[in-house]
N, C-alpha and C positions, 0 to 999 in steps of 0.2 A: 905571317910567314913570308920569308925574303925569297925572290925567284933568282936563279945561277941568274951571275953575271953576263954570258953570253948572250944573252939578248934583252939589253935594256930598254925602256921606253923610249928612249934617244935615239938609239941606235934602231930598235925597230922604223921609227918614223923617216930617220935617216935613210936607211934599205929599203925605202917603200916608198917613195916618192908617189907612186899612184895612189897613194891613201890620201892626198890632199886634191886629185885629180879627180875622183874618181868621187869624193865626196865635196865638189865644187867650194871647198872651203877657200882655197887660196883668195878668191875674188870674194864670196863672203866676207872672209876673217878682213878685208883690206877693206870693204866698203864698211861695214861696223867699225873702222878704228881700233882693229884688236892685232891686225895683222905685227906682231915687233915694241907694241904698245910698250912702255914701262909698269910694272910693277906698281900697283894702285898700295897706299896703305892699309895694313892689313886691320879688318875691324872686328868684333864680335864675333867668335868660332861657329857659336851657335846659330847662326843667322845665315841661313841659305835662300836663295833668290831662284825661283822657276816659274815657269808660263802656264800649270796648270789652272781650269777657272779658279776664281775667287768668289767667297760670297761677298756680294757689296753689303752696306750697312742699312740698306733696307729695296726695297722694291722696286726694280731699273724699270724703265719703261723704255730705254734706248740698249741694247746689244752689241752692236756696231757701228762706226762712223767714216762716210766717208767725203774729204775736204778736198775741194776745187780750189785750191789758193791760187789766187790772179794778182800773183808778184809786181809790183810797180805802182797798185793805188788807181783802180777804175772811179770815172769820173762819175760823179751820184750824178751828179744835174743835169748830166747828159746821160742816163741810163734807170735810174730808179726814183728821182726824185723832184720831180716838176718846182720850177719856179717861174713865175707871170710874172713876177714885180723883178726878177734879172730881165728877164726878155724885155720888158718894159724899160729899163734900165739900158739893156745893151750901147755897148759906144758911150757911154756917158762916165763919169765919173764917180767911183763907189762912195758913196757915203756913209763909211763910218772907217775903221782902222781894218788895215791888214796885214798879216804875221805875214811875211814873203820868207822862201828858202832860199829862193836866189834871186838876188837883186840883182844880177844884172840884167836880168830879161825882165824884173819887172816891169807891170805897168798897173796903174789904177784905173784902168777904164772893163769897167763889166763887161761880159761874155755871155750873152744870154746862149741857151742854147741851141744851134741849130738843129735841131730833131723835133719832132711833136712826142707829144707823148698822150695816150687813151685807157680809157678805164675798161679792166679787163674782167672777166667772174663776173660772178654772180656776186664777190667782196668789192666789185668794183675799182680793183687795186690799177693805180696808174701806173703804166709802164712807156718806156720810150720805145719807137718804132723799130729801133737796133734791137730787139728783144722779141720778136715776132713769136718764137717757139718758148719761151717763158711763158709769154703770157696766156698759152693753150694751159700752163697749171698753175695759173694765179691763184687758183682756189685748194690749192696742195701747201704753198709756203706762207712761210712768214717773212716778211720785208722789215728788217731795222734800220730804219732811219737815222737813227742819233748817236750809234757808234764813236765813243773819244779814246783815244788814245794820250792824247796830248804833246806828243816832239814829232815836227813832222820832218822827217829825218827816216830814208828807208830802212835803215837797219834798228834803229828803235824803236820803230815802228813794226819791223819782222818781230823781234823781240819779246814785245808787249803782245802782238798777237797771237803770238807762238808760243813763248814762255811764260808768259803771267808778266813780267818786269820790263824793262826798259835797257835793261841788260844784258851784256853777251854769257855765253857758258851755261845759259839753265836748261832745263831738260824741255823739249818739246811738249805739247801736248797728247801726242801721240803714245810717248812715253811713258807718260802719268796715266794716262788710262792703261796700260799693258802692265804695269807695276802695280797697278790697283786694284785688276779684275783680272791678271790674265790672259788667256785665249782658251776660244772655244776652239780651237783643231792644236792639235799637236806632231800635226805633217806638214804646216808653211808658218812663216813667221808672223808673230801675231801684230806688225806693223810690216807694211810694205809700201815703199812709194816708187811713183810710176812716172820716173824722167820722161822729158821732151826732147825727141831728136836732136833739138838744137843747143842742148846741153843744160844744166842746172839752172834756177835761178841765180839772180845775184847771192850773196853769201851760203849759196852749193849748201854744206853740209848742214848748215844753224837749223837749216827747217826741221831734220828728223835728227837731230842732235840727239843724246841720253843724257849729257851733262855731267853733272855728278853723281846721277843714279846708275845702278850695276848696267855695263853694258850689254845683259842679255836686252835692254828695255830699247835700245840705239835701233830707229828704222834700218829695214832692208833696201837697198836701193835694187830697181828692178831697172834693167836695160832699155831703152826704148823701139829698139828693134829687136829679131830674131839672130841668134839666139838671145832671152831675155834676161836668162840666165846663163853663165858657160861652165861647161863640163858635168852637166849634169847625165852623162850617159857613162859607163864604167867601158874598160876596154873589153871584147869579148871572151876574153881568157879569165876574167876576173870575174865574170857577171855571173849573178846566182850561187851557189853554195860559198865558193872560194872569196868570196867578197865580205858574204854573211859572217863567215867564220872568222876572216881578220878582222871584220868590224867587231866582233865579240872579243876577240882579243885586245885590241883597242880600247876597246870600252874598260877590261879587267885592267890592264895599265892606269889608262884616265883618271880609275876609281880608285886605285892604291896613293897616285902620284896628289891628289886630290885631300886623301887623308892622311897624307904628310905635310898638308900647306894647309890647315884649318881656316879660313875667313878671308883667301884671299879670291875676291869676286871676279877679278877678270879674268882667273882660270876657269872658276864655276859658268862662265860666259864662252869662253872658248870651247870646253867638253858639251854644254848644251848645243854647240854650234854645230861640233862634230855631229851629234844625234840628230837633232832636227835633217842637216845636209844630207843622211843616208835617207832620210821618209823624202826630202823633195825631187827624189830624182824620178819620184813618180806621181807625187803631190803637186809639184811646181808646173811641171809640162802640163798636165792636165789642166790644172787652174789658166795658166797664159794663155792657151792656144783656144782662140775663137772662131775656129774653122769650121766647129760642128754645133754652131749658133744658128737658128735659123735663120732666114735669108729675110724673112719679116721683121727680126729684132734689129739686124744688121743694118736695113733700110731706115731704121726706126733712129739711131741713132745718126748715121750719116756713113755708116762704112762707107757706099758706095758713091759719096763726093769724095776728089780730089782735096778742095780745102776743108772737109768734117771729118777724113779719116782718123788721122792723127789719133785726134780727141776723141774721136766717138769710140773706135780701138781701144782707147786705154779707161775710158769709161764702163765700155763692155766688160775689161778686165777688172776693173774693180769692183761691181758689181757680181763678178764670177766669184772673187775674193770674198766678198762679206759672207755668201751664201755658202762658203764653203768654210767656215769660223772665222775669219781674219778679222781681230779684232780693229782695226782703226787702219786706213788706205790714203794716203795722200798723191793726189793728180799736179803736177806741176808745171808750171809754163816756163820757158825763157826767159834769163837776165831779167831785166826789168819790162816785159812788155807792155806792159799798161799804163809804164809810166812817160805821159805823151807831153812834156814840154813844150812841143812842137808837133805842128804836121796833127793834130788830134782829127783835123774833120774827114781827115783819111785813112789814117792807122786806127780809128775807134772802132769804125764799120768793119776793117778786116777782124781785128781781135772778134767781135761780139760774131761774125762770122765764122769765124772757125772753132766757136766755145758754146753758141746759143742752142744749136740743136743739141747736139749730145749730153748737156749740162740737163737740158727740161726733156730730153727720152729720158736720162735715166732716175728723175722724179719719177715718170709715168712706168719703165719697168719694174723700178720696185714696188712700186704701186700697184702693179697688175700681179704680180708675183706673190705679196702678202707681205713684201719684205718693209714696205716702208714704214708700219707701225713701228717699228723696234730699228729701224735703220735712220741717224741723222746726215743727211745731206746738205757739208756746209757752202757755200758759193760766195769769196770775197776775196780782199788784199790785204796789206798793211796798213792802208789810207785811202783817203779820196783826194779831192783836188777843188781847186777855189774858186771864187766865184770870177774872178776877174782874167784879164789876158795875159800872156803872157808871150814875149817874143812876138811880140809887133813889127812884124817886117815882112806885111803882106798875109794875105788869108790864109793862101797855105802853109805857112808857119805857125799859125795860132797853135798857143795851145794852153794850157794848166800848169800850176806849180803846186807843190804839197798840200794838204791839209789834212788834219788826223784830229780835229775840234768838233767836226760832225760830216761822218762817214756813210756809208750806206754797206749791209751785204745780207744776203738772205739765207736763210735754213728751213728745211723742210724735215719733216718724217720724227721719228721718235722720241714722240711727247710734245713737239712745240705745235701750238697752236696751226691751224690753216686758214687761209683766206684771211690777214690778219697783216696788218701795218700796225709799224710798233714807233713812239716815237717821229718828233719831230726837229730839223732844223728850222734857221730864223728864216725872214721870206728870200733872201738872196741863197741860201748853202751854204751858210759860210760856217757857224758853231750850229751844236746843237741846243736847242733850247727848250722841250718840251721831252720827259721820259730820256735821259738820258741813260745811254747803256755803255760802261768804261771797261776794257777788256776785261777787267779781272772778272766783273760781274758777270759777265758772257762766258767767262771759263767756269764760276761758280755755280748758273744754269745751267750748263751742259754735265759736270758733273751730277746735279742731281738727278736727269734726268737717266742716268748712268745707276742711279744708286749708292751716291758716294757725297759724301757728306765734305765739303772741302776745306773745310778746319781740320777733319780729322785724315784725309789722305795725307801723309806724311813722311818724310826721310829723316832719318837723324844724321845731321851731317855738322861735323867742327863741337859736337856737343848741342845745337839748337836743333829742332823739328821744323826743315823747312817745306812748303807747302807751292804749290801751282798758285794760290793767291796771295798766300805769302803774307799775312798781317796788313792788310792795305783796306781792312776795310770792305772786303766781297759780299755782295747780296745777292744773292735769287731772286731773277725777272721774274716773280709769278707772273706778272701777267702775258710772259709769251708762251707759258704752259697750257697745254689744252684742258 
């Protein structure tokens, strides 16, 4: 049945400008990539895309995920990975080949590193001294040593650890788990990441990308200050009955204008946008705000340092997140901070300073909580770095240049083993040479431990079934399973 023309969907939204205000859409629809978007082509009628749970293909042992990405490639040999035959080595001249990214700061003289490094657990896990509050739960994670990528090159390296490939435009990880399982709340978004003051990584959007999957699956980006989200409060003439009523109105538009466009998905993405933004203006505030955290967890992470707030803040936040359904959270750093060219033996100690406490409190609150059985906490970059110098022009210059041959980064909580080193490089860092683990593999474990079989998570896109591994050959690390 057709409603008088006097008040069309158009023209309502037209008239109503506080309907985009009021359900903090404007700034949603514009951080998902939907705000003006073009018209995706249209696929399959029948085929509709939502966030309620999913059953996976057999028994998860992980629920949620949330990923500390350290944009720029942290240095293994100076943070998780002891080598005595570099140090032994240092100042001399490396003996064998080295892939350089940039030649003109090359140099082939090794880099031992200046740090100690101590066996920490009861696993005995050796960790570098920049790592002090790690190593309080060495016997909570697992350590991989032998991480390849293979181009070490930051953005193909974001790529392959993000997307499954080496290339740009695929769907994040984040993504693929929210299109594969859902969410467990259906009042915040079942991906949300959590910018750094000092604005995105390098390539901003790549990290929570959706790619070519429907953009309901596209990360939420969260503000890094208050407000975290904007316009989430309705004007007071609006609030309560009057607001309810036109969002049902809203909705009976949505739903007409919906089944006169059968299968076009980034409408189905805008109308779930609309509904989710009326539940967060009460779901959202509550989840962000960690004011009525106690003053013991608070300390726990670092609220009350100047250099741990930051992070410890939006680690609390994430951790508020998971508990409250969100399926997958990503914590972000700046540009490239870890990636230290230069100046390393001074900019290492700040990074690992303002990431180490609140990275291993919130190992130990999900832990105290119950949450880490079923919670994985990822902690790594795109790459590591080499063994040799780089920018030879005085100590405090030193630093590293790419490597994505043999990496290092850790994971804790749901499903993967504890107290548990996986994997080794050769005696310098420089490949990996023992258990080698290649992204896709690591995207293939984490998936199982999800529930999800990663041959058969799938998109049909151009006519093929394309996958998170994507035909490359992905295996399950059984042995980082507990």
């Amino acid at each position: 049945m057709n409603r008088p023309s006097l008040c069309s969907r158009r023209h309502f939204l037209h008239a109503n400008g506080f309907g985009l205000g009021t359900l903090a859409l404007a700034s949603l629809l514009k951080q998902d990539g939907l705000l003006g978007a073009p018209v995706k082509p249209v696929v399959d009628a029948g085929v509709r895309y939502d966030l309620p749970p999913k059953k996976p293909d057999f028994e998860p042992q992980a629920k949620a995920m949330i990923s500390l990405f350290m944009m720029g490639g942290p240095s293994q040999m100076d943070l998780f990975d002891p080598k005595p035959m570099l140090t032994k080595y240092d100042g001399q001249k490396f003996p064998g080949e080295i892939k350089y990214d940039n030649l003109a700061q090359a140099s082939s003289k090794c880099f031992g590193s200046p740090w100690k490094f101590s066996k920490h657990g009861q696993c005995g896990m050796e960790l570098s001294e920049l790592l002090p509050n790690l190593a309080e739960v060495a016997d909570d994670i697992t350590l991989i040593r032998s991480m390849t990528s293979g181009v070490s090159n930051h953005a193909q390296g974001l790529y392959a650890m993000n997307g499954g490939r080496t290339t740009a435009g695929r769907p994040a990880l984040g993504s693929w788990l929210t299109y594969g399982l859902g969410s467990e709340t259906q009042d915040l978004p079942a991906y949300m990441v959590l910018a750094h003051p000092g604005g995105l990584p390098t390539f901003q959007g790549e990290h929570f990308t959706n790619g070519w999957l429907p953009s309901l699956f596209q990360g939420t980006l969260i503000r890094p200050t208050e407000p975290r989200i904007l316009n989430l409060d309705p004007p007071p003439s609006l609030a309560g009955t009057p607001q309810a009523r036109q969002l049902a109105l809203l909705k009976a538009f949505n739903e007409e204008h919906l089944a006169q466009h059968p299968g076009e998905l980034d409408l189905q993405a805008r109308i779930a946008s609309y509904a989710l933004a009326a539940k967060m203006q009460t779901a959202a505030k509550e989840a962000l705000d960690i004011s009525n955290e106690p003053e013991h967890v608070k300390k726990l992470y670092g609220v009350d340092d100047p250099i741990t707030r930051d992070y410890a803040t939006r680690c609390i936040i994430a951790r508020r997140l998971v508990e409250r359904g969100v399926r997958y959270v990503q914590v972000l750093n700046s540009g490239q901070s870890w990636d230290q060219h230069s100046a390393l033996i001074t900019s290492l100690p700040k990074n690992c300073a303002a990431t180490d406490r609140p990275s291993a409190a919130l190992v130990l609150d999900l832990k105290q909580r119950g949450l880490l059985d079923t919670t994985v906490v990822h902690w790594g970059g795109e790459m590591g770095r080499l063994p040799v110098l780089q920018n030879d022009a005085g100590r405090e210059k030193w630093g590293r240049d790419h490597n994505t041959y043999g990496f290092s980064q850790w994971v804790a909580g749901g499903g993967f083993k504890r107290g548990y080193v996986h994997g080794e490089t050769d005696e310098f860092g420089h490949k990996a040479a023992v258990d080698e683990v290649k992204h896709y593999d690591y995207h293939a474990t984490l998936l199982q431990l999800f529930g999800l079989d990663h041959t058969k998570l799938t998109y049909k896109r151009n006519g093929l079934a394309a996958s998170l591994t994507d035909n490359q050959g992905a295996k399950v690390v059984t042995p980082l399973l507990a």
